[in-house]
PyMOL commands that place a pseudoatom at each C-alpha (Angstrom):
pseudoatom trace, name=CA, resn=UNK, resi=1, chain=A, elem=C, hetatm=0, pos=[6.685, 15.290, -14.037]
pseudoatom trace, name=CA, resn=UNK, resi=2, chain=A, elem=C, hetatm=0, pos=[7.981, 18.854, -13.279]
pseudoatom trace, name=CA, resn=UNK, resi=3, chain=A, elem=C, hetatm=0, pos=[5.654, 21.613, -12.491]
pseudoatom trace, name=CA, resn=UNK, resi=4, chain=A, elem=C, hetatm=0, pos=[6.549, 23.362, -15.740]
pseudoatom trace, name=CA, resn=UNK, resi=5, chain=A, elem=C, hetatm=0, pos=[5.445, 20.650, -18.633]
pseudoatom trace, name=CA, resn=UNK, resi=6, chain=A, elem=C, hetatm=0, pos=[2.610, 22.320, -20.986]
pseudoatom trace, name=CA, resn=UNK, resi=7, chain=A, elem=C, hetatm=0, pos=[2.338, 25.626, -19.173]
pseudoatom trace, name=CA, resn=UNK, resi=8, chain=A, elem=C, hetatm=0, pos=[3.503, 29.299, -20.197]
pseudoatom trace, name=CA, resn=UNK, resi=9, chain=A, elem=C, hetatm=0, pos=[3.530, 32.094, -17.831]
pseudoatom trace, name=CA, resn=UNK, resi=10, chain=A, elem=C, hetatm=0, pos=[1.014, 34.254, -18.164]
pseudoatom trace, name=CA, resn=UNK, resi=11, chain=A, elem=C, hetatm=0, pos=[2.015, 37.684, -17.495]
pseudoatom trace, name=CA, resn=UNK, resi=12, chain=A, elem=C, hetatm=0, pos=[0.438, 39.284, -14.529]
pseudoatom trace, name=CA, resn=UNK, resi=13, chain=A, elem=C, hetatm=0, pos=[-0.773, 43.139, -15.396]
pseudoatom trace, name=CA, resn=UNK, resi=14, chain=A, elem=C, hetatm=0, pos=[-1.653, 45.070, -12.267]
pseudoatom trace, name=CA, resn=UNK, resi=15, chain=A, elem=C, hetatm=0, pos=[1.138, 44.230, -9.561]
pseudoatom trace, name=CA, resn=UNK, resi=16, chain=A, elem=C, hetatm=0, pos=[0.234, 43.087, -6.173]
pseudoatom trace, name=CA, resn=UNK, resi=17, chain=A, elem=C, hetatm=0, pos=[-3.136, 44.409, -6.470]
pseudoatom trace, name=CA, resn=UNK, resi=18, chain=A, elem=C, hetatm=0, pos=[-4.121, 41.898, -8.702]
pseudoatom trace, name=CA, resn=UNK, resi=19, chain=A, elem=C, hetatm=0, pos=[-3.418, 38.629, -6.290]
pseudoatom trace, name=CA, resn=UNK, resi=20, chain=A, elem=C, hetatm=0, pos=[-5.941, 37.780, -3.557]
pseudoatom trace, name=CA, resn=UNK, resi=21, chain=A, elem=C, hetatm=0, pos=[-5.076, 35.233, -0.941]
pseudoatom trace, name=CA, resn=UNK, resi=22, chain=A, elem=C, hetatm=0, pos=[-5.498, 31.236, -2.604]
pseudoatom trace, name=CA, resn=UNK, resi=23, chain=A, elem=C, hetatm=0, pos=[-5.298, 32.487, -6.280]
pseudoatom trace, name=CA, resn=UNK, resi=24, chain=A, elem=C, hetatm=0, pos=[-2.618, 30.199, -7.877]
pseudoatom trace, name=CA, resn=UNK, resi=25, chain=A, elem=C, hetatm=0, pos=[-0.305, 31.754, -9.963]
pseudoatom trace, name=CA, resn=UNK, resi=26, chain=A, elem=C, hetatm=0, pos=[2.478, 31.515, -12.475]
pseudoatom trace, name=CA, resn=UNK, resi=27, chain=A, elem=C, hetatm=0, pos=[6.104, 32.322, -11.959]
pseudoatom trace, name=CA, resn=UNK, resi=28, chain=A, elem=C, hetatm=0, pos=[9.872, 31.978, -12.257]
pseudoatom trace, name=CA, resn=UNK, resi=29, chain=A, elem=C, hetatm=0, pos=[12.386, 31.174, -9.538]
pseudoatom trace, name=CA, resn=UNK, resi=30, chain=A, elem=C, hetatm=0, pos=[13.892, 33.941, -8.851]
pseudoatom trace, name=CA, resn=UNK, resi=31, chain=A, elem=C, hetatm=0, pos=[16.653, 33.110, -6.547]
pseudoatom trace, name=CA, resn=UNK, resi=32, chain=A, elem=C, hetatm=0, pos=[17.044, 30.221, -4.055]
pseudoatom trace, name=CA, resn=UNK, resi=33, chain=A, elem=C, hetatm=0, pos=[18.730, 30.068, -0.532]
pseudoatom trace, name=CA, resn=UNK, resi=34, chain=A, elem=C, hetatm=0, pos=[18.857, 27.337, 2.091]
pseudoatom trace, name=CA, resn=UNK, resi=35, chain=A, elem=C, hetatm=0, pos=[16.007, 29.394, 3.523]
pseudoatom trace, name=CA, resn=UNK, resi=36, chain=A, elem=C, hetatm=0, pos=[13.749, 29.035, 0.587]
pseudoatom trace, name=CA, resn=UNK, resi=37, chain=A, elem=C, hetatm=0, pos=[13.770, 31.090, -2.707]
pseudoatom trace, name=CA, resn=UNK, resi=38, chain=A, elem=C, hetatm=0, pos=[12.239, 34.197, -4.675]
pseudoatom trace, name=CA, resn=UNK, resi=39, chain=A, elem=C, hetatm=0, pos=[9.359, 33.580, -7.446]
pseudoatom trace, name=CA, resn=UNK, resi=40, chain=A, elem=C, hetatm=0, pos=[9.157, 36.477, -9.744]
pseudoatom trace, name=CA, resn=UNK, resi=41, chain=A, elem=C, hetatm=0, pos=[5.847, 37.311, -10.741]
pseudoatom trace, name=CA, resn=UNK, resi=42, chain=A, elem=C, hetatm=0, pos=[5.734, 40.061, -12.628]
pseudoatom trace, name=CA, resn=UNK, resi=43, chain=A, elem=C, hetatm=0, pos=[8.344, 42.615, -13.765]
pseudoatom trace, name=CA, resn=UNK, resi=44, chain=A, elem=C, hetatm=0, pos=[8.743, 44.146, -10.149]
pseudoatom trace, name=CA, resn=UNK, resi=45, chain=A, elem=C, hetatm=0, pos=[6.907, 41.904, -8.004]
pseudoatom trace, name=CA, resn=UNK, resi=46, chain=A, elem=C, hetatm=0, pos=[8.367, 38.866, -6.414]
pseudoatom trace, name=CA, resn=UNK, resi=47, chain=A, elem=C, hetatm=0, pos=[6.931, 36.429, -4.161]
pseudoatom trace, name=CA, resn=UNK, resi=48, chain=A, elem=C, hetatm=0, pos=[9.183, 34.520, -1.208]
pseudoatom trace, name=CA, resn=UNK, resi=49, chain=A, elem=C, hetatm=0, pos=[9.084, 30.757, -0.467]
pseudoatom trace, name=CA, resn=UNK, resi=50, chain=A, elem=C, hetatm=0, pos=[9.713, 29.429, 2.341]
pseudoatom trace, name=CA, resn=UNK, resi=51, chain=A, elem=C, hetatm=0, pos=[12.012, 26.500, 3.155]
pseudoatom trace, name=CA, resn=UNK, resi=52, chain=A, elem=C, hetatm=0, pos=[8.485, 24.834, 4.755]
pseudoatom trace, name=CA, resn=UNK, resi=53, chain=A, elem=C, hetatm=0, pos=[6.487, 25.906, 1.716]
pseudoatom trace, name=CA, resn=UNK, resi=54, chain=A, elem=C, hetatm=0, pos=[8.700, 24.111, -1.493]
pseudoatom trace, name=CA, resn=UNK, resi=55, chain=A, elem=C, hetatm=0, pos=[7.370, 21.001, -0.906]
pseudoatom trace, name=CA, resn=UNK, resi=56, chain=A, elem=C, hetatm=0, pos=[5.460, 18.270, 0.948]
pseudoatom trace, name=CA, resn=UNK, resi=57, chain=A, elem=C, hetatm=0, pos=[8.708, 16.547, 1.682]
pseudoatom trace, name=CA, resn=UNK, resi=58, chain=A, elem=C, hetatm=0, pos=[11.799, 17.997, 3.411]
pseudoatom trace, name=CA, resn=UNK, resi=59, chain=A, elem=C, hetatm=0, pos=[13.927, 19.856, 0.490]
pseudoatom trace, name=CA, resn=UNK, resi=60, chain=A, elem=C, hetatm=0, pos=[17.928, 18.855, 1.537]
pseudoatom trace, name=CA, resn=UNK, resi=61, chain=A, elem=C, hetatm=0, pos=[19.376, 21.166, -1.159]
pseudoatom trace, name=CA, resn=UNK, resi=62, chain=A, elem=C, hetatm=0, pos=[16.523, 23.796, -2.249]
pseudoatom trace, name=CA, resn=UNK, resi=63, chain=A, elem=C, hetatm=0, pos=[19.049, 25.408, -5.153]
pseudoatom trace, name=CA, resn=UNK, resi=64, chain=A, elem=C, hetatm=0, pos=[19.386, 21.782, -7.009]
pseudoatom trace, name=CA, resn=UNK, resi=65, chain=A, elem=C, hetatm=0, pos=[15.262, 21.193, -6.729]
pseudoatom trace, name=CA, resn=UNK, resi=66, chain=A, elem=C, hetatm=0, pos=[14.569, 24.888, -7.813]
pseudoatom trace, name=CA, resn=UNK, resi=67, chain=A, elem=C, hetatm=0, pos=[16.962, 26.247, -9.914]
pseudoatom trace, name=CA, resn=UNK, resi=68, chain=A, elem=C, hetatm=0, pos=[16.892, 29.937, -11.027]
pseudoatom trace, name=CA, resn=UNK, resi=69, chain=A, elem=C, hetatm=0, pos=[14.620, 30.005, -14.109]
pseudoatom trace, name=CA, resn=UNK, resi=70, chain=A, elem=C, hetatm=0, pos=[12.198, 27.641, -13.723]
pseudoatom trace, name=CA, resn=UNK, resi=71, chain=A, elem=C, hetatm=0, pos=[8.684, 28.051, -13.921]
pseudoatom trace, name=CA, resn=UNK, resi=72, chain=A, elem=C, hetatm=0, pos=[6.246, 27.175, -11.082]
pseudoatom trace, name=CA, resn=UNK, resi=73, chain=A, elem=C, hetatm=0, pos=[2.890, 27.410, -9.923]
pseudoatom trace, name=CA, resn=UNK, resi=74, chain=A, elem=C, hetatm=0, pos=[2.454, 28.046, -6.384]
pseudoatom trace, name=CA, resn=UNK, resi=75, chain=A, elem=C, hetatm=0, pos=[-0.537, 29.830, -4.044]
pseudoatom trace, name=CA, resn=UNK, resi=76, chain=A, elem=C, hetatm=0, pos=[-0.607, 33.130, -2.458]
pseudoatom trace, name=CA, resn=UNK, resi=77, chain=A, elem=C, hetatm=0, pos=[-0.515, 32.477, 1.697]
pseudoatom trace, name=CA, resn=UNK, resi=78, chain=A, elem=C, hetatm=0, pos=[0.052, 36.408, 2.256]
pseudoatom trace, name=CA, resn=UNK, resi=79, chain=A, elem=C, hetatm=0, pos=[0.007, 39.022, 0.917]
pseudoatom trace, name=CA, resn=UNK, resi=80, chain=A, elem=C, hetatm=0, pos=[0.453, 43.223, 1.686]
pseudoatom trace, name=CA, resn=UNK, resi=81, chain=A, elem=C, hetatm=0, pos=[-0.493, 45.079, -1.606]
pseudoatom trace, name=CA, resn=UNK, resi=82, chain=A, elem=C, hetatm=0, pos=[1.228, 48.499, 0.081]
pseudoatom trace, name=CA, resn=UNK, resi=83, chain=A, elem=C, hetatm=0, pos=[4.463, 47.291, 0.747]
pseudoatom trace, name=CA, resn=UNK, resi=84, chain=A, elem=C, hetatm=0, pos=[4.381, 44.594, -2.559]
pseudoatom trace, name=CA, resn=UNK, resi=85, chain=A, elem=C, hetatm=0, pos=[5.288, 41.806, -0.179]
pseudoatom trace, name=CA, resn=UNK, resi=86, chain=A, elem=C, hetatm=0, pos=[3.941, 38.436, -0.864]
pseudoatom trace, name=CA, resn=UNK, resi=87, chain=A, elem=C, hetatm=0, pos=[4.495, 35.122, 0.356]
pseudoatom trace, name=CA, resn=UNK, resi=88, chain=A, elem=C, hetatm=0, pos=[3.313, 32.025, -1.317]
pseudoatom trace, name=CA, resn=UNK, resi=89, chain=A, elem=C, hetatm=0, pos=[3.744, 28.039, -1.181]
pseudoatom trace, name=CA, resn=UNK, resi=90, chain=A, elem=C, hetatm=0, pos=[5.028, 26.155, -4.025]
pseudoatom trace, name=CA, resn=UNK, resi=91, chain=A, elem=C, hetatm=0, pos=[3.295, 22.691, -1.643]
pseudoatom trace, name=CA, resn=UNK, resi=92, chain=A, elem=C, hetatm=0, pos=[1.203, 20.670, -4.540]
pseudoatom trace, name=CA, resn=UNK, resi=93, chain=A, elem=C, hetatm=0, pos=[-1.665, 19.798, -2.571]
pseudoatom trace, name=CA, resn=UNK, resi=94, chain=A, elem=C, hetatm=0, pos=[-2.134, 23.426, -1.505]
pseudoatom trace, name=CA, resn=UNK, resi=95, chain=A, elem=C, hetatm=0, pos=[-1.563, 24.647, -4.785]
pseudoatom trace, name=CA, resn=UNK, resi=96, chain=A, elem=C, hetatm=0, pos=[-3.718, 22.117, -6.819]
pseudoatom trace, name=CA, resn=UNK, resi=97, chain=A, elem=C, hetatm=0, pos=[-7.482, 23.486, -7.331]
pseudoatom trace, name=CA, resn=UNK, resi=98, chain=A, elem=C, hetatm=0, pos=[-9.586, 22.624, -4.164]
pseudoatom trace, name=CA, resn=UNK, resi=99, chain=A, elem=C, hetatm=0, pos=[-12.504, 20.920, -6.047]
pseudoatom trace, name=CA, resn=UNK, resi=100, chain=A, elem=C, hetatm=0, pos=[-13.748, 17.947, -7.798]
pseudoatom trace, name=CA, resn=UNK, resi=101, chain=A, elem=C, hetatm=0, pos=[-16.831, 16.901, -9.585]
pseudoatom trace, name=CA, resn=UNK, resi=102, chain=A, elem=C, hetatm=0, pos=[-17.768, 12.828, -9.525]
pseudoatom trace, name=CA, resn=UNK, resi=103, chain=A, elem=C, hetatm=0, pos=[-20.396, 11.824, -11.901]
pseudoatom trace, name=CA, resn=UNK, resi=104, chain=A, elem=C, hetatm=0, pos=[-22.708, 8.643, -11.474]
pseudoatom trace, name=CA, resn=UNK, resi=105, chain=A, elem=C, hetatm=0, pos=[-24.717, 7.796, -14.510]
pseudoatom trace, name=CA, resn=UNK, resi=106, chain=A, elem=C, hetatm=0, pos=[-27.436, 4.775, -14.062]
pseudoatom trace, name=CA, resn=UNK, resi=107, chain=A, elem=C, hetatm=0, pos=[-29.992, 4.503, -16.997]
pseudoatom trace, name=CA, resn=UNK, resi=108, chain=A, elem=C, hetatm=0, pos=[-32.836, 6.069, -15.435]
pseudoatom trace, name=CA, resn=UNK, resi=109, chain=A, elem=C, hetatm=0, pos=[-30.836, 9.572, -14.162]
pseudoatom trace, name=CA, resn=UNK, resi=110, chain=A, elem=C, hetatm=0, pos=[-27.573, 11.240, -14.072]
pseudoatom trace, name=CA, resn=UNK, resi=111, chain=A, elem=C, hetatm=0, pos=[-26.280, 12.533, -10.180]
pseudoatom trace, name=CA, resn=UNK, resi=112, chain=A, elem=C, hetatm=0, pos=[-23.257, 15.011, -9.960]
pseudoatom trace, name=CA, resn=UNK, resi=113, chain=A, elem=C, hetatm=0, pos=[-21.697, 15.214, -6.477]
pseudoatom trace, name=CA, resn=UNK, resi=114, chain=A, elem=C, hetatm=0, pos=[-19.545, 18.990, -6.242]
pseudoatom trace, name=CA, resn=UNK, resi=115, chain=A, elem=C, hetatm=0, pos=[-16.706, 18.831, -3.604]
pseudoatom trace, name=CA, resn=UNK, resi=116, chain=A, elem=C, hetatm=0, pos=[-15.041, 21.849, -2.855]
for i in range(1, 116): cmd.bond("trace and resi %d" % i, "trace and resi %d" % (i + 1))
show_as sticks, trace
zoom trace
């Protein structure tokens, strides 16, 4: 399954100043480089990858995996509203929500257990 199945980008009003550190977000590959790649984010705001940050596993040929045009989701990891710089990781366990919710249901009560 790719990262884009099901999903639209949303378009992100407000620039840089609307990220925070940890919010996921929605973009398109930009440009890719043996070094990483460029998300775009919003009309002038792009976010860089690094080599590191496109994956769990070691990425041979970044350009092949990430094409320019696809759509991703990926975290902010930094991020300097004044200059518009932004750095983010495309990783899937760092980009995944950071929660879960197990339910155990017995017929005298109901217990929720919250993990965040």
């Amino acid at each position: 399954m790719t990262q884009t199945e099901g999903h639209d980008a949303p378009e992100l009003s407000g620039g840089a100043a609307s990220l925070a550190v940890g919010k996921a977000v929605w973009g398109y590959v930009k440009t890719t480089s043996s070094k990483g790649c460029f998300v775009s984010l919003a009309r002038n705001l792009d976010a860089y990858i690094r080599l590191c940050n496109l994956s769990e596993q070691y990425v041979s040929d970044p350009a092949r995996e990430y094409p320019a045009g696809m759509l991703v989701q990926c975290r902010i990891l930094t991020l300097d509203a004044n200059r518009g710089r932004v750095e983010a990781t495309l990783k899937m366990d760092q980009v995944r929500a950071r929660f879960a919710v197990f339910c155990l249901m017995t017929t005298s009560c109901l217990r929720l257990i919250c993990s965040v």
